[in-house]
N, C-alpha and C positions, 0 to 999 in steps of 0.2 A: 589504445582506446578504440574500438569499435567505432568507426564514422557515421555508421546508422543511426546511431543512440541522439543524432544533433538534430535529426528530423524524424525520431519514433514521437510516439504518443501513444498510452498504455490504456488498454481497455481492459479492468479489473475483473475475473468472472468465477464469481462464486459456484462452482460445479453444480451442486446437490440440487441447488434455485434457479438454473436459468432456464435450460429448457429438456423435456421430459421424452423420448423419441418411442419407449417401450409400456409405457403406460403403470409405471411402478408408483408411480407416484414422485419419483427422483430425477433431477437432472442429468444429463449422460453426455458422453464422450461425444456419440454420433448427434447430440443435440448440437453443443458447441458447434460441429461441423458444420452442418445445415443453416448455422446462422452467420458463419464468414462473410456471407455476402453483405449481410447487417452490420455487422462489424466496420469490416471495409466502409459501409456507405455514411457512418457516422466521421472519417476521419482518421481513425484507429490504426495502426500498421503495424501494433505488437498490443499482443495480448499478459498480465500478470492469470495466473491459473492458479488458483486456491488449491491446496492438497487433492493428489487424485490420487495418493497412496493407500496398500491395503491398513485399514486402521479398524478401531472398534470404537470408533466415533465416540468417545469419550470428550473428547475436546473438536469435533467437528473433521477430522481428519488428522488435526494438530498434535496428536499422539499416535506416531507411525509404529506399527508391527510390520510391515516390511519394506523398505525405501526402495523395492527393485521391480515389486510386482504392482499392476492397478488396483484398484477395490474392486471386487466382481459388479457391484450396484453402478459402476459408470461406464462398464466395458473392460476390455483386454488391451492386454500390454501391446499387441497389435493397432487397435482401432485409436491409441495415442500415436503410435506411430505413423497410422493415416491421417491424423490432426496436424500431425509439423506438415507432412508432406501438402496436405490441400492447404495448410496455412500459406505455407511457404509460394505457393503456387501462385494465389493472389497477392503475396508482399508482407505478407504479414508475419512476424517473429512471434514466438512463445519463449515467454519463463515460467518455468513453475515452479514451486514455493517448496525451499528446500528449510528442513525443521530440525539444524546440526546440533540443538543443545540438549535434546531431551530426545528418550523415546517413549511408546506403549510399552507397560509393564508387562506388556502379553508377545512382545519384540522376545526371539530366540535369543539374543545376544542376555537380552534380563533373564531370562530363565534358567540360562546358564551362569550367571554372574550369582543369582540369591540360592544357588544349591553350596553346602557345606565345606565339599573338600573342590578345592584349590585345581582352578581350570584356567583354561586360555583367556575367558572373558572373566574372570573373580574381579579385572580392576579397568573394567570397561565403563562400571560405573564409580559412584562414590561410598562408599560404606563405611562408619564408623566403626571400631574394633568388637563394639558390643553392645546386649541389647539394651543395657542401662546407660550408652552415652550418649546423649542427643542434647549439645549443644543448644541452648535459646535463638542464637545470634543464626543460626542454618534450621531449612524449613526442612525434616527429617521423616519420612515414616517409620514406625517403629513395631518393632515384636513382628513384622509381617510374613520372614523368611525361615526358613531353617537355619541359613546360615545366622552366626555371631554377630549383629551389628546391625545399623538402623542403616537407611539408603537415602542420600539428597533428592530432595524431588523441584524443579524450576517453574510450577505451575502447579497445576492439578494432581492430587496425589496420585493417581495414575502412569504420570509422567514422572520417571525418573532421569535425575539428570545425568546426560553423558561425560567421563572422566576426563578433562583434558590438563588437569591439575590446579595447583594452585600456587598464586603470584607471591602473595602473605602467609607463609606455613606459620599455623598459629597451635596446632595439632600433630606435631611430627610423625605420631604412631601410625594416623591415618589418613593424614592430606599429601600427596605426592606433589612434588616438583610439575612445572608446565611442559620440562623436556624429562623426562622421565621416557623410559621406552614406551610402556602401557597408555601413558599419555600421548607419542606420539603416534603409535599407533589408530587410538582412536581420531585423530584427526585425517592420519592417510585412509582410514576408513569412509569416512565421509569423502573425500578427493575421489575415493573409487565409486560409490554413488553419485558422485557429478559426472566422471568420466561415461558410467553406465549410459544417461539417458541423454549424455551432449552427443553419443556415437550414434545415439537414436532417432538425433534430429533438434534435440531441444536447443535453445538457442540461449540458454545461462538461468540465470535463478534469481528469487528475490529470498532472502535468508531472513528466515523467522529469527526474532530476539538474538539479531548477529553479535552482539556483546555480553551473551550472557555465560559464555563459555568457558574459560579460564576463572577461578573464582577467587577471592579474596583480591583480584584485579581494577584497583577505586582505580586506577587512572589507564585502564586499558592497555596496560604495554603489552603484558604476556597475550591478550586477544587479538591484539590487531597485528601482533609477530604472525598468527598463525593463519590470520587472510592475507597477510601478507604474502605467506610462500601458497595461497591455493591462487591469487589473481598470478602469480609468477609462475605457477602450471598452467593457466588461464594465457597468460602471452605465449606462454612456448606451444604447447598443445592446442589450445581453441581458439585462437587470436579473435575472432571475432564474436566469442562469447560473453555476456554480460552479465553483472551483477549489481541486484539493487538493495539495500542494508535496512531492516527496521534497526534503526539504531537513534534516528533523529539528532546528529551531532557532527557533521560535516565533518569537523576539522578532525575529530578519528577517525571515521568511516571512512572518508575517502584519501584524507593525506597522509595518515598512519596505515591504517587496516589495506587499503588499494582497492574500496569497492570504486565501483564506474558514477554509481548513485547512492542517495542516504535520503529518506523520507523524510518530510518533514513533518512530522506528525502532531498529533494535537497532547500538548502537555503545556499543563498549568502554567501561563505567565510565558508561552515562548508565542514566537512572530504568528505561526497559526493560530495558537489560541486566538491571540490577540484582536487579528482580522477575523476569525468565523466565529468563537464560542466564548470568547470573555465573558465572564458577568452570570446571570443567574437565566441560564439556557439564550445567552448571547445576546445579554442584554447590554452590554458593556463595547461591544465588537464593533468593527471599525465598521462592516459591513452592515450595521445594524441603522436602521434610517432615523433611531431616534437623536444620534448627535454623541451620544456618549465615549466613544472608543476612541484611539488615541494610534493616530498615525505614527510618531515620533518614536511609540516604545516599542512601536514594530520593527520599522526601519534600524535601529539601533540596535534591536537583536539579529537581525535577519543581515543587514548589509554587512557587518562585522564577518558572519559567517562565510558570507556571497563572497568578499574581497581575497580571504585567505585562500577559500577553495575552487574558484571559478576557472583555473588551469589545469586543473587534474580531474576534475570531475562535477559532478549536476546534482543538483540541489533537487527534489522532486517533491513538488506542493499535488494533493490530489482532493479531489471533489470529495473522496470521503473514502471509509474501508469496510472492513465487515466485521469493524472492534466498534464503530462509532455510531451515534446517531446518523439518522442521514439530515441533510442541512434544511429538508423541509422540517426539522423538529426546532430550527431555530430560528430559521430567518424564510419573509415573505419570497413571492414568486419574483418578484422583479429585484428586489436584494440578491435573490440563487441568480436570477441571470448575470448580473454585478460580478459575482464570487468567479462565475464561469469564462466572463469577458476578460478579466485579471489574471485565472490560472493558466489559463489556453494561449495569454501573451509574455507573460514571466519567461525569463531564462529558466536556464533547467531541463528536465524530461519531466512532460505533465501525466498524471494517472487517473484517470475517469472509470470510476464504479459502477457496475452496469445499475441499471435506471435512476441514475443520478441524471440522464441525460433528458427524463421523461418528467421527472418530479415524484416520483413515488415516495412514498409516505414512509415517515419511519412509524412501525405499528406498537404504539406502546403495551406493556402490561400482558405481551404472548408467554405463556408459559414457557420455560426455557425450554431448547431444542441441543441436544448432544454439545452441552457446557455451554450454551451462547449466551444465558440468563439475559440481561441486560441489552447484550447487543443481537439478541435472537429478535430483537424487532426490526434490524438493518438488513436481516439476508432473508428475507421473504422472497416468494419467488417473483419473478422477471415476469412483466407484464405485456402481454406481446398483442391480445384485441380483445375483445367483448364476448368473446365463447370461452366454457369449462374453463373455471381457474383462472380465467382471462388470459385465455391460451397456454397456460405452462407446460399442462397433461390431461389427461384424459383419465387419469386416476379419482377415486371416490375418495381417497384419500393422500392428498399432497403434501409434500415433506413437509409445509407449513401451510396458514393458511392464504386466502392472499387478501388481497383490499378487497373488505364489502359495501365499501361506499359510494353512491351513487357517481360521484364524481373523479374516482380513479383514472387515473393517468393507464393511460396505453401507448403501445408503438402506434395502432391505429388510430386513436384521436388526436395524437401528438405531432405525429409527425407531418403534418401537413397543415398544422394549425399556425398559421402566421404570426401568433403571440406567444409561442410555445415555446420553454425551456429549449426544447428540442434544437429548434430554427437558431437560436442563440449558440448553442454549445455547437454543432453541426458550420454554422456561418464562421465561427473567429476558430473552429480548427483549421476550416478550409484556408484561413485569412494564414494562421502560423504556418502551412507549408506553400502559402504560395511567396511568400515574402520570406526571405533570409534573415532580414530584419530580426525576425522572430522565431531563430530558432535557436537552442537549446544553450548554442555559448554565444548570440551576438550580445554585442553591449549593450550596456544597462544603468540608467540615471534617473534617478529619484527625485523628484519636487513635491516638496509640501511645506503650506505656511504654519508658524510655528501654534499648537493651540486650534488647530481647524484639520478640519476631518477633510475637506476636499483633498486630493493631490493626482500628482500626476508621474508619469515616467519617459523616459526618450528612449528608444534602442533604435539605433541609427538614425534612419531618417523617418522613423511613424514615432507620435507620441501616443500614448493614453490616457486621455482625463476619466477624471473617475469622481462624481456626487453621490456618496452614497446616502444622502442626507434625502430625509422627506420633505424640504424643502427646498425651493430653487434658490441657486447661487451666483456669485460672480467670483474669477477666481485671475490673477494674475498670470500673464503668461507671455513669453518673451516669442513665442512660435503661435503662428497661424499657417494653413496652407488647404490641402484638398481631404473633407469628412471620408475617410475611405468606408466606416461603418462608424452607427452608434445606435444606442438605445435610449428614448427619450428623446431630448431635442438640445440642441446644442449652437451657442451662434459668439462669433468671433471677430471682436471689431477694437480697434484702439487699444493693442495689448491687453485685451482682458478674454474669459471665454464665460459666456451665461449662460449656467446648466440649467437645465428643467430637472425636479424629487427625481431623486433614485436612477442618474442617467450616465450614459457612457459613453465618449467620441475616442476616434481613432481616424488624425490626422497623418497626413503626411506630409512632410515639409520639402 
């Protein structure tokens, strides 16, 4: 296990949208670079990097045509190389977003597989014998090649899925085995794509749809067999390489499959929902000041999880992604502060999405942007001051648009504003690395009364109360000692602790 990982903190950054250096209108390489110091200054000490492969942005970069070269529109395989190196320089790690289940149907490896007579890559992907057999149960394009047979696709029709076989042969003629040679082939193919750009400097990966790979696999075996032997080239070769899983399932991800981390991401009825987005745009959420949300059916999802896997690896709660709303679409400013004081003290490894730290707005109803539809209102560009674009570029036309309302959040009004999101997420990063307490695997103990939103947790010796309620509280509590931060007001007399709406203490005993 990589000993860094216990005091990183991931600063998520959407390429295309963050900042613009050449005036395209697009984010770039040498932009990211220029803002390390930004970076740095929020906390941050490893960066997550959204696709910066050559692609046909069909799915935003998420349908790769070459997994070895950059996209010309962000820079050269070079100027990524000068990004680990000045990362590294000031302490900062990079992963970038490695996409092993699928590729661009425009990927050489496809162009070669959908031709007729029988080549090296014919079973790199998945092909049905012919062009009349397309299964209901499997998402198929059909009639599209010359060759005999329909192609699985894992996403976007664009995206065809890559062959690693399957767990459940329900099709003999045309589903291989998960150890098949073709099959494993295409796995050591990908191991040589990590190997590529870990020589390069990169510091490990977070793996798009890491469970989607072996198929007819309902209980992950044959999947997590085969992260299993890439984390096991991962200790022999890169030992201090990481890996973080969209998979949202701890107990595979990390103690079957051997990722380092697993997301915890927002799906219906699990512990994040629960706390950020329950209900009808979070109305339901535990985070939500109206009362409604339900501490006990979080903890009960989520501690279950924590208990099994908290020795082999970290659970990663994050302020949000570039799939989701951003949380000003659901909860008030001093709720987001709430969210932030919680994530940034959780065990785990935390991930902060760039301007989640500012408040920026999720922009509803933008016409979609290279497959974003829905969530093309969460990767608008990065909002840096009150000039063109609000700093992003100096283009007439920016890869989106950005906030035109009079009260847009920036790096320049924010960060210096003493009620600011900013000051909040910036204050209890600094709070997780200056205290051990609060890093990634110290202990961790949960308090709440049964039927009541307030609650609290202990990791060592700091606790955290937490009232997300709009109203003021009193809440039980066996520990008093010294306020090291809060939000709100908070006062503690006679085994009890009285919050003031929507507030936050962090004790130390």
């Amino acid at each position: 296990m990589p000993q860094w990982l216990n005091d990183a903190v991931f600063y998520e950054i959407y390429p295309q949208s963050f900042y613009d250096t050449n005036g395209d209108g697009i984010g770039d390489i040498n932009g990211i670079i220029q803002k390390l110091d930004y970076v740095k200054g929020l906390g941050c000490n490893a960066i997550w990097l959204n696709p910066i492969y050559d692609s046909p942005f069909m799915d935003a970069g998420y349908d790769v045509r070459n997994y070895k070269q950059v996209a010309p529109r962000y820079g050269t395989n070079d100027d990524l190389e000068n990004l680990f190196n000045e990362a590294h320089k000031k302490g900062i790690k990079i992963l970038l977003d490695l996409v092993p289940g699928h590729t661009s149907d425009t990927h050489p490896w496809f162009q070669e597989a959908k031709k007729a007579e029988k080549n090296e890559y014919s079973n790199r992907y998945v092909f049905t014998n012919s062009a009349w057999e397309a299964p209901p149960q499997y998402r198929l394009m059909c009639g599209i090649c010359e060759r005999d047979g329909n192609y699985l696709v894992n996403f976007f029709s664009s995206q065809p899925a890559l062959n690693y076989g399957f767990y459940d042969i329900t099709h003999p003629d045309w589903q291989l085995p998960s150890n098949h040679p073709d099959c494993l082939a295409t796995a050591e193919a990908m191991k040589d794509v990590m190997r590529f750009w870990l020589d390069k400097g990169a510091d490990g990966f977070r793996v798009d749809m890491a469970d989607s790979l072996v198929k007819n696999d309902e209980e992950k075996i044959a999947t997590a067999k085969i992260w299993r032997g890439v984390r096991e080239m991962l200790d022999r070769e890169y030992p201090e390489a990481a890996m973080v899983a969209e998979w949202c399932h701890p107990e595979r991800a990390i103690n079957n499959a051997g990722f380092h981390m697993d997301f915890y991401l927002d799906h219906a009825g699990n512990g994040y929902n629960l706390l950020f987005r329950c209900g009808s745009w979070g109305d339901e959420a535990v985070f939500n000041p109206n009362g409604r949300g339900n501490v006990k059916a979080f903890a009960d999802e989520y501690l279950a999880s924590y208990e099994l896997t908290k020795d082999n690896g970290y659970i990663s709660f994050m302020t949000n992604n570039h799939d989701m709303p951003r949380p000003t679409a659901y909860l008030d400013k001093q709720a987001i502060k709430l969210v932030n004081a919680f994530i940034f003290t959780m065990p785990g490894v935390p991930f902060l999405y760039y301007g989640d730290e500012i408040g920026m707005k999720y922009q509803k109803d933008l016409v979609s942007k290279e497959g974003g539809f829905h969530r093309t209102g969460s990767r608008t560009p990065m909002q840096w001051s009150s000039g063109k674009n609000l700093g992003f570029s100096e283009s007439d036309t920016p890869y989106l648009p950005t906030d035109a309302s009079a009260d847009a959040p920036t790096v320049e009004n924010q960060q210096n504003a003493p009620d600011s999101i900013y000051r909040t997420v910036t204050d209890v990063i600094a709070l997780r690395h200056r205290y051990d307490d609060l890093k990634g695997n110290g202990d961790f103990e949960l308090f709440y009364e049964e039927g009541s939103i307030p609650f609290a947790y202990k990791r060592g010796k700091l606790v955290m109360f937490f009232n997300p309620l709009g109203r003021e509280i009193e809440m039980n509590t066996e520990y008093s000692g010294r306020i090291v931060y809060e939000i709100g007001k908070s006062e503690f007399s006679d085994g009890k602790v009285k919050m003031s709406a929507q507030s936050f203490a962090m004790i130390e005993i």
